[in-house]
Each structure stands twice: as C-alpha cells, then as structure tokens.
C-alpha positions in Angstrom: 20.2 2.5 -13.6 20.1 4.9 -11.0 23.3 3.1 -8.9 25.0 3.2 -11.9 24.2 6.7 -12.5 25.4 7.7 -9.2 28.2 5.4 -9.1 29.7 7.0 -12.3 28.8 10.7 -10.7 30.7 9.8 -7.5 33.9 8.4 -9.6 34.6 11.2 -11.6 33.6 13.3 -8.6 36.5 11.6 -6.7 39.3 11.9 -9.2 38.4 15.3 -10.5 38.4 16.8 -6.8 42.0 14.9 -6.2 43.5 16.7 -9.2 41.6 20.1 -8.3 43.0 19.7 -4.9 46.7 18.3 -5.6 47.0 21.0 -8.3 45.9 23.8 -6.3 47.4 22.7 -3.0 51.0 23.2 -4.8 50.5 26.6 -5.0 50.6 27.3 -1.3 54.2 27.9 -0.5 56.0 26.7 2.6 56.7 28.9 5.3 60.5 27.1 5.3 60.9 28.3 2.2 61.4 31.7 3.0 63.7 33.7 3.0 64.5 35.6 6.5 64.3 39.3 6.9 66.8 41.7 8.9 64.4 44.6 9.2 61.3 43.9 11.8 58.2 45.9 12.1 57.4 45.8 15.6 55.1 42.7 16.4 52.6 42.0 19.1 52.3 38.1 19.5 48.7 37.7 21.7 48.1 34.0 23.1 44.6 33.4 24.6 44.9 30.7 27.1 42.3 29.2 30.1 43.4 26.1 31.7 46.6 25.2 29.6 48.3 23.6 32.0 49.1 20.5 30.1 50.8 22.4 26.6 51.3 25.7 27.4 55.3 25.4 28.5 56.2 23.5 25.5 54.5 26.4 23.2 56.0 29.2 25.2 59.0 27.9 25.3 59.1 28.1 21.2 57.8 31.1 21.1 59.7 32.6 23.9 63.1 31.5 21.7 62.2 32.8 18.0 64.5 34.7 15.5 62.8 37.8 15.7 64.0 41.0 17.9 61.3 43.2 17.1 58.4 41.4 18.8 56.6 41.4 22.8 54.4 38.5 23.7 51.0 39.1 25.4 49.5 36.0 27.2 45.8 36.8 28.4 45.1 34.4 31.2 41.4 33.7 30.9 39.7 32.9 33.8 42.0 29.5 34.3 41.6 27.6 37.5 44.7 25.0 36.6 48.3 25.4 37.2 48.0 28.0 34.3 49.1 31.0 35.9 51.6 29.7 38.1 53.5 28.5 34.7 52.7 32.2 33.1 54.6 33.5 36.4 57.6 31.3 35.8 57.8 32.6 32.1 57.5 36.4 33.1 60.6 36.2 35.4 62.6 34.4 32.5 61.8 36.5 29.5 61.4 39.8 29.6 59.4 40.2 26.4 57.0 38.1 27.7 53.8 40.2 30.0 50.4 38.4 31.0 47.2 40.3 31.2 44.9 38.5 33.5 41.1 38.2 33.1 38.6 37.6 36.1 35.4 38.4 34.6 33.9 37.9 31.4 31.9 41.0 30.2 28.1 40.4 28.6 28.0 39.4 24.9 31.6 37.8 24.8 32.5 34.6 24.0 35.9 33.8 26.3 38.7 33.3 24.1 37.7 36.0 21.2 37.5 38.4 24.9 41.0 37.5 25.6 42.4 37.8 22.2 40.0 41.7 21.9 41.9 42.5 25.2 45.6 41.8 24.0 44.8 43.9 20.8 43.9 46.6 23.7 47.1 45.9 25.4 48.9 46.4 22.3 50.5 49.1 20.1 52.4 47.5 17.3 52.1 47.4 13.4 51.2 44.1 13.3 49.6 41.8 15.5 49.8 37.5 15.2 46.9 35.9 17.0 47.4 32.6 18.0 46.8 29.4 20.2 48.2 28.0 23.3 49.6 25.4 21.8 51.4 26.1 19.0 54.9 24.9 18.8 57.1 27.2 16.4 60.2 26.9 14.5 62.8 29.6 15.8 62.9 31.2 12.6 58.5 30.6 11.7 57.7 34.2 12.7 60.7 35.8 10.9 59.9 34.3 7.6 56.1 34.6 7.7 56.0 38.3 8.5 59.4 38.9 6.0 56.3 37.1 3.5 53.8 39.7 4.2 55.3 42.4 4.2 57.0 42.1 1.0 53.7 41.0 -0.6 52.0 44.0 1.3 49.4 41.6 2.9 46.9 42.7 5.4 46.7 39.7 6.5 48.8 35.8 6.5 47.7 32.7 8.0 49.6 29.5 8.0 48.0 26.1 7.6 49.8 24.3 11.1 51.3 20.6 10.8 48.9 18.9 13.0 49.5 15.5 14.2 48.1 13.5 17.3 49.1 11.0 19.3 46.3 8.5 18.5 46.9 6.9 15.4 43.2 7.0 14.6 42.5 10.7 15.2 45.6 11.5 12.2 43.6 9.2 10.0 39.9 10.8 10.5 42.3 14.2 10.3 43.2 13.5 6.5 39.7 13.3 5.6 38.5 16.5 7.9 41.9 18.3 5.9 39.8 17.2 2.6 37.3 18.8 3.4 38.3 22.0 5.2 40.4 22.6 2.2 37.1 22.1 -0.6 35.1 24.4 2.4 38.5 27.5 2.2 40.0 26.9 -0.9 43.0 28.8 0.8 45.0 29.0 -2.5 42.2 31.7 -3.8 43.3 33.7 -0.6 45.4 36.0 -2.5 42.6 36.3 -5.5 40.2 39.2 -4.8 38.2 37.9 -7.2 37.6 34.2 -6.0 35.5 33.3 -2.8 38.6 31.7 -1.3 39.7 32.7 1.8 41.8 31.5 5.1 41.6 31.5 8.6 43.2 29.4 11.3 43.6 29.7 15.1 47.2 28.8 15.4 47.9 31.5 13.1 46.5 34.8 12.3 49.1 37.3 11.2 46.9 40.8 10.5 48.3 44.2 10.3 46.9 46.7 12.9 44.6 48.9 10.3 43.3 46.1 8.9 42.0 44.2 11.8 40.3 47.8 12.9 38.9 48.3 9.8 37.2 45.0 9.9 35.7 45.9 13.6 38.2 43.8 15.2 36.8 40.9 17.5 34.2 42.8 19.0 32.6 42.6 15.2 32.9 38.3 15.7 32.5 38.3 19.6 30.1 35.4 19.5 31.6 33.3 16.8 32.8 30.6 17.7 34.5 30.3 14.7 36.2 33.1 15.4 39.7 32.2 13.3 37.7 31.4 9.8 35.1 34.3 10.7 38.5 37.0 10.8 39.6 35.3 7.7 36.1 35.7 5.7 35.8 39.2 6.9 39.3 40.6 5.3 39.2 38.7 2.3 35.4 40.3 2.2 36.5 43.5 2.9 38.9 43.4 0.2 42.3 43.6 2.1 45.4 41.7 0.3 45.2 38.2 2.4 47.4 34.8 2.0 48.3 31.4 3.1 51.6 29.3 3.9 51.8 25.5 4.5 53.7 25.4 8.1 55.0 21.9 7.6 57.6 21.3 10.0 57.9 25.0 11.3 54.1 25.5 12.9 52.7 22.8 14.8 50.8 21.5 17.1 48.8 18.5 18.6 44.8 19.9 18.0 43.5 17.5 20.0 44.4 14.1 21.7 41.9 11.6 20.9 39.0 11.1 18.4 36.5 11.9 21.7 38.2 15.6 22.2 38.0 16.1 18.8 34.3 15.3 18.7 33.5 17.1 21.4 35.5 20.2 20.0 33.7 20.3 16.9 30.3 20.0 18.3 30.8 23.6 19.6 31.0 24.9 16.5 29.6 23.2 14.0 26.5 24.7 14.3 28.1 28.5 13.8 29.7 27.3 10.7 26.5 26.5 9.4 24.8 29.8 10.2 22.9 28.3 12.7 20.7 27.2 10.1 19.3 23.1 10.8 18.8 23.1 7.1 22.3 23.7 6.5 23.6 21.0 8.8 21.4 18.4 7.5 22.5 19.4 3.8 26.3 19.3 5.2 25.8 15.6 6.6 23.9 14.6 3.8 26.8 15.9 1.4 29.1 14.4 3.5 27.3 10.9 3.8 26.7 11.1 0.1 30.1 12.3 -1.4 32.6 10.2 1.7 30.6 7.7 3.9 28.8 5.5 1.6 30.5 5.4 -2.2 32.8 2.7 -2.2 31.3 0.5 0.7 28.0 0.5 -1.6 30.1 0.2 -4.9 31.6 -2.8 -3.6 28.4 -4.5 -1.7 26.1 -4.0 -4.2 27.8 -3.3 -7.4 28.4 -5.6 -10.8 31.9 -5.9 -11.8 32.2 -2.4 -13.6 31.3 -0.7 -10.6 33.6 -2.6 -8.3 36.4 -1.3 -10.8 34.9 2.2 -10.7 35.2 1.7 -7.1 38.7 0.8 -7.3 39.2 3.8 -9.5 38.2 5.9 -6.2 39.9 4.4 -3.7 42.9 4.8 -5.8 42.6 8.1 -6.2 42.0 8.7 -2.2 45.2 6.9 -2.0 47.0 9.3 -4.5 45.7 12.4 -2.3 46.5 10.9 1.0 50.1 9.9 -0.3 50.5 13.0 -1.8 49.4 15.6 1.3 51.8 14.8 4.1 52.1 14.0 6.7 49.0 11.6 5.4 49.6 8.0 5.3 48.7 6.0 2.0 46.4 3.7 4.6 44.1 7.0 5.9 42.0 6.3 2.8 40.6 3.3 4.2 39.7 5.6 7.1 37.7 8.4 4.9 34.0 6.4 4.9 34.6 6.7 9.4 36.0 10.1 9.1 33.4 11.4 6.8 30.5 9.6 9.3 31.6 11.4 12.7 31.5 14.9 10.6 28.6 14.2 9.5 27.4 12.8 12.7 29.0 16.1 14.7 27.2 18.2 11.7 23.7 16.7 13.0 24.4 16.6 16.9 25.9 20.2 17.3 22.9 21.7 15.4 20.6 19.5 17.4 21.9 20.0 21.3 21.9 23.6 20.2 18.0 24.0 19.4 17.3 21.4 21.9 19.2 23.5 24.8 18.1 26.6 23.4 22.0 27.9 22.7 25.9 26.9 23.1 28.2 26.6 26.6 31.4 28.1 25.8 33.7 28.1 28.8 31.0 27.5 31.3 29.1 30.6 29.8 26.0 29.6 28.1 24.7 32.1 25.1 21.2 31.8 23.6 20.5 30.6 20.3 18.9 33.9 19.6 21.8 36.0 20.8 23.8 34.0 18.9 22.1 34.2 15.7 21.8 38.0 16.4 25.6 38.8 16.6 25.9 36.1 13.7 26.9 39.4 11.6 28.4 41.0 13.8 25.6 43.3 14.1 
C-alpha cells in the first residue's frame, strides 16, 4: 500500500511539475527577440579570468566584436600562471576598448574571482555594469538587445539564462536534468514579481545598474560565496530592486564544462554554500533528489504490478515531453535523469562532507575555514 501510495504521489508529481515548468518557462522571452536600441548608456563589461588559456580568445573575440558603441571591457587577470596574459596582451593592442587590470595578490577574506570582479567595479565608472565569465561566446548584437530590454523595463538588474552545451554527449544529457532542477531551485520567471520568491542569477550574465549593485554592498557583501552569481541575484530581488530574465538561446553561450568529471568537481565547490553550509540541508537535498529523480521509475518498473508499470510510463512520458520541449534537450536525456539526479545528489553529500571533514573550502589554491565561511555567509 505504501509503494502504491508513493508511486501515485511521484506520478502526479512528475506531470504536474512538467506543466508548471513548460507553462512558466514560456514566459521568459528570448534575448533574439529584441529589438535593438540606438541610444547606449555607457556600459562597463568586467571579465574575471585565472588561467583561461584554453577559451578565453574565442570569448574575447565575441565580445571584442559586439553591436554596441557605448561600452569598455575590463579583463582582471587573476593571479593566472598559463598563457593567460600573454593572450590579454595580444587583445589590448587590437582593441582599444579593451584594458586589463592585473591582480598579484589576493587580499584576506576574498574569494578570487568575486576579488576580481569587486576590483573591475573599482576600475569602473559607467551606469551599468555586465559581469560575466571567461567564456562566454556572444552574439554581435546579445548586449545591444539585453541592455535596450532593461532599460526600457527600468530594471536594476537582467540576467540571461546562457545556451550551454558540451562536447561530451553524456555531460548535455545529466545537463537537462541539473536545468530541471535549477529552474524548480530559481523559478526565474517570478524574477520580475516582487511579490514571489523567484529570483535569477547566472555567471555568464549579470547585467546590474551601478546604484543598485552599491546599494546591495556590492561583492564585498558576497566575498566568500562561492555562489556568488545566484547570491547577487537573491540579494536584489531581496532588496526589492526591479530584476529579470532572458533565455540566451543561440545569442549567449558557452561550453560550462567539458566532461561529466569537471562538472563534478565544479559543483563540489559549491554545493555546500548553496546549502548554507548546513549538513542537514545537503542530506535533505540528496534525499529529495534520490526520492523525486533517482529511484521512481527504476522501482516502478522492478517492483511494480501492471498499474504501476503504466504509472511509470505516464512519467517517463512526461520527462520526455519536457526534454523535447526545452531545447536544446534531446527526447533520449530522460533516460538519463535517474544518473543525472544520482551524481547531484552524490556531489550534494560529498561537497558538504570534504568540507566538515577538511575543516573549510580551497578556492584557487586559497583555503577558507568552514567558520569564516559560515561567518560571511550574510555578508556580515
């Protein structure tokens, strides 16, 4: 009675949070949709990079080559020990726009990149700022038509949900089930609600407008977050500043990460920090995720009668219907979602445990205590 009970729980679970998400999810516009703009407010584009070497000419070039007169790029070299520099030096000579601030130390209490991205908002004086990563590639006219977006819908801030896709075939499939459930964790489309919890952040692109980022403390308020994109987001939608999304489909993208190992071993960073640094939490998120992803339909099928194959069915079908439906997701990614949903919950478990067992997180070859880390979880 109790398989049955939870079997019939997980199926209308599954098709009510495919509707809730396809519904919602159309209401995020497309960033190649808009419309351009002829009148630029001046715009500081800050890139925080450390040992790039291997992306970082294919994102400057796109950024170096956008619609948009109005603009400067800041690169802050962090500390890199590749052939970083030595590309930032061949860029510099080529585009005048473009200037490099270069960091050599790292002062107490910082973690690296939210350092680098604090010191090109020093190095800057323009209206608006867009944060974003070293390896971003950009659609000439991205930029124009995002910041044409929030200014005419008086944002404070605009982020943009990148196209990611990898070059292993198994890393895009364990990425449709991570989108899943980074979109149930944001709920992006209640960005623009003041009254809904809602709220979006992503690295690859964080348009904010200069008084609100200060209001908010800037970075030095989020030094030690490693989750430093959704942290910015959560504090200007908290602070009650006009905030938004835009789907970047084939006008922001980028390759996150190369393989299912880098993307393991990125998460593990900062899966802890999302959940507060609280053990509790992680073991409720893997749990959830175990519960709700990992082990539904392999124990519907194994173990079920005949009805709760079919309810099983009923699911998968409806995972198909999402991963169909949310490019550039292929139908087959739902066969993928009980593995995708184990290494999060997996990371979830590891990241909190390394951290207590080590006593703290190495960022950048820097290590930071647990208890500093849960000190400046507030930015206090």
């Amino acid at each position: 009675m109790i398989f049955l009970g939870y079997s019939i729980w997980v199926s209308f679970s599954w098709v009510g949070m495919v509707i809730y998400l396809l519904i919602n999810l159309k209401k995020i516009k497309q960033v190649k949709t808009q419309p351009l703009i002829e009148t630029e407010p001046p715009l500081a584009i800050i890139i925080a990079v450390r040992n790039e070497e291997e992306d970082l000419e294919n994102a400057l070039q796109s950024v170096c080559n956008i619609n948009y007169n109005n603009h400067r790029i800041i690169v802050v070299n962090d500390r890199s020990t590749d052939g970083t520099a030595s590309i930032l030096q061949g860029f510099i000579s080529h585009y005048p726009k473009l200037t490099v601030t270069t960091i050599s130390t790292l002062p107490e209490g910082w973690l690296g990149k939210n350092n680098a991205l604090y010191q090109g908002y020093l190095s800057s004086t323009e209206e608006w700022m867009l944060f974003a990563d070293a390896d971003i590639v950009f659609h000439p006219d991205a930029i124009n038509k995002a910041v044409g977006f929030a200014v005419r819908n008086q944002l404070d801030h605009l982020t943009i949900l990148p196209e990611a896709i990898s070059r292993s075939t198994i890393l895009n499939s364990v990425l449709g089930t991570f989108g899943i459930m980074l979109m149930v964790h944001m709920k992006p489309w209640q960005a623009k609600d003041p009254k809904a919890k809602g709220f979006a952040g992503i690295g690859a692109f964080n348009l904010v407008r200069r008084s609100a980022y200060e209001k908010i403390g800037t970075h030095a308020r989020i030094k030690l977050r490693p989750d430093d994109d959704l942290q910015l987001g959560q504090d200007i939608k908290s602070s009650g500043l006009r905030q938004d999304v835009l789907g970047g489909q084939q006008y922001v993208c980028l390759e996150w990460y190369k393989s299912v190992q880098q993307f393991n071993n990125g998460l593990l960073k900062n899966s802890f920090a999302i959940a507060e640094y609280k053990l509790s939490k992680s073991i409720l998120n893997a749990t959830m995720a175990l519960v709700c992803f990992t082990l539904p339909i392999p124990l519907m099928l194994i173990f079920g009668s005949s009805e709760i194959r079919l309810m099983a069915g009923v699911v998968f079908l409806f995972q198909v219907i999402y991963m169909v439906a949310v490019r550039p997701n292929k139908w087959w990614y739902a066969l993928m979602i009980p593995f995708g949903s184990l290494l999060m919950a997996y990371v979830s478990l590891k990241s909190a445990l390394i951290t207590i067992r080590q006593g703290g997180i190495y960022w950048r070859d820097s290590f930071y205590s647990l208890d500093l880390l849960k000190g400046k979880n507030n930015g206090v």
